[in-house]
C-alpha positions in Angstrom: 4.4 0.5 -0.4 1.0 1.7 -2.1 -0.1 0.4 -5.2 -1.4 3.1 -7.6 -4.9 3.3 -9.4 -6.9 -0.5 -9.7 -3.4 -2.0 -9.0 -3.0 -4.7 -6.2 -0.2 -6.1 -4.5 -0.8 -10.3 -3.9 1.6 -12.6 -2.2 0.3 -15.9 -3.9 -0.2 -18.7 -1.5 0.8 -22.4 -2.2 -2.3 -24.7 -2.0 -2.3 -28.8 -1.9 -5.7 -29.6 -3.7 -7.1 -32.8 -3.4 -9.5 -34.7 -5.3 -13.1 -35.7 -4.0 -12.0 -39.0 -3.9 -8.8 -37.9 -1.6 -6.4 -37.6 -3.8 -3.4 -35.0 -4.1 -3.0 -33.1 -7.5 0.9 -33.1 -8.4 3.0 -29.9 -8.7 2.3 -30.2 -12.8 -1.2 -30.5 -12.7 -1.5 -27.8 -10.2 0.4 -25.8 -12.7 -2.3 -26.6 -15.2 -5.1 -24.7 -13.7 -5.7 -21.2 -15.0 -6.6 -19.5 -11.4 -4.1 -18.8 -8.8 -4.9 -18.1 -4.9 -3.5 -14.8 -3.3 -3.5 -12.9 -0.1 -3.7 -8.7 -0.6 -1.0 -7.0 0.6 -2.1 -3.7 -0.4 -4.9 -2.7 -2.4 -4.2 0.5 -4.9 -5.9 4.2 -4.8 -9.0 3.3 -6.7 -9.6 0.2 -5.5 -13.1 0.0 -3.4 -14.4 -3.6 -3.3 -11.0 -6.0 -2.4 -9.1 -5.0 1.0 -6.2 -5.9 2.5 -6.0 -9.2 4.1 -8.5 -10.7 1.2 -8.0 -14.3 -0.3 -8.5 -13.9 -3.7 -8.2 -16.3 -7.0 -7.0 -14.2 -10.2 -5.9 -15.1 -13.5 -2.3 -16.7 -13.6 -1.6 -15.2 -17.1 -2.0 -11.8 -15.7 0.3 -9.2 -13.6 4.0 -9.4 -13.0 6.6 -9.9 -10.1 8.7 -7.4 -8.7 11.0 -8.0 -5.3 9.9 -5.2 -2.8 12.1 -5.3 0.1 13.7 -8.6 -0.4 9.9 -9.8 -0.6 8.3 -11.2 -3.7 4.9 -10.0 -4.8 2.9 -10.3 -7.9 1.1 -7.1 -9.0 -2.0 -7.6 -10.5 -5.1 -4.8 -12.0 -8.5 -5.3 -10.3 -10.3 -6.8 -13.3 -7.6 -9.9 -13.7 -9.7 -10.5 -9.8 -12.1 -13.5 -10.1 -13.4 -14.6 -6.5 -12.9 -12.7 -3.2 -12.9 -15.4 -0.5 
């Protein structure tokens, strides 16, 4: 599987976050926030600054899910991209 163009391919990845004061965010408020955390699977053909392997946050609004393979990915553009971990 290749992306094509400033396409990327992002498995998302389930994160606990905790307060400063220690405490655990629920699944709803976790849902509130607008950023999501992904690994790259594959980075498209015209993609130059985010590889492979990357942690990134995007926008949650943005992209789609397919099922490659029996695997579910979100695919996202480049610009939806807000921090590369």
């Amino acid at each position: 599987m290749r992306p094509i163009g400033k396409y990327l391919a992002v498995s998302p990845i389930e994160e606990e976050i905790k307060t400063e004061s220690g405490l655990l965010l629920s699944a709803n408020d976790v849902a509130d926030l607008r950023y999501k955390k992904a690994k790259v699977l594959a980075p498209g053909t015209d993609v130059s600054a985010i590889k492979a392997g990357d942690v990134i946050y995007f926008d949650k609004r943005s992209g789609f899910t397919m099922v490659i393979d029996g695997e579910k990915l979100t695919i996202i553009t480049e610009r939806d991209v807000v921090v590369v971990l």
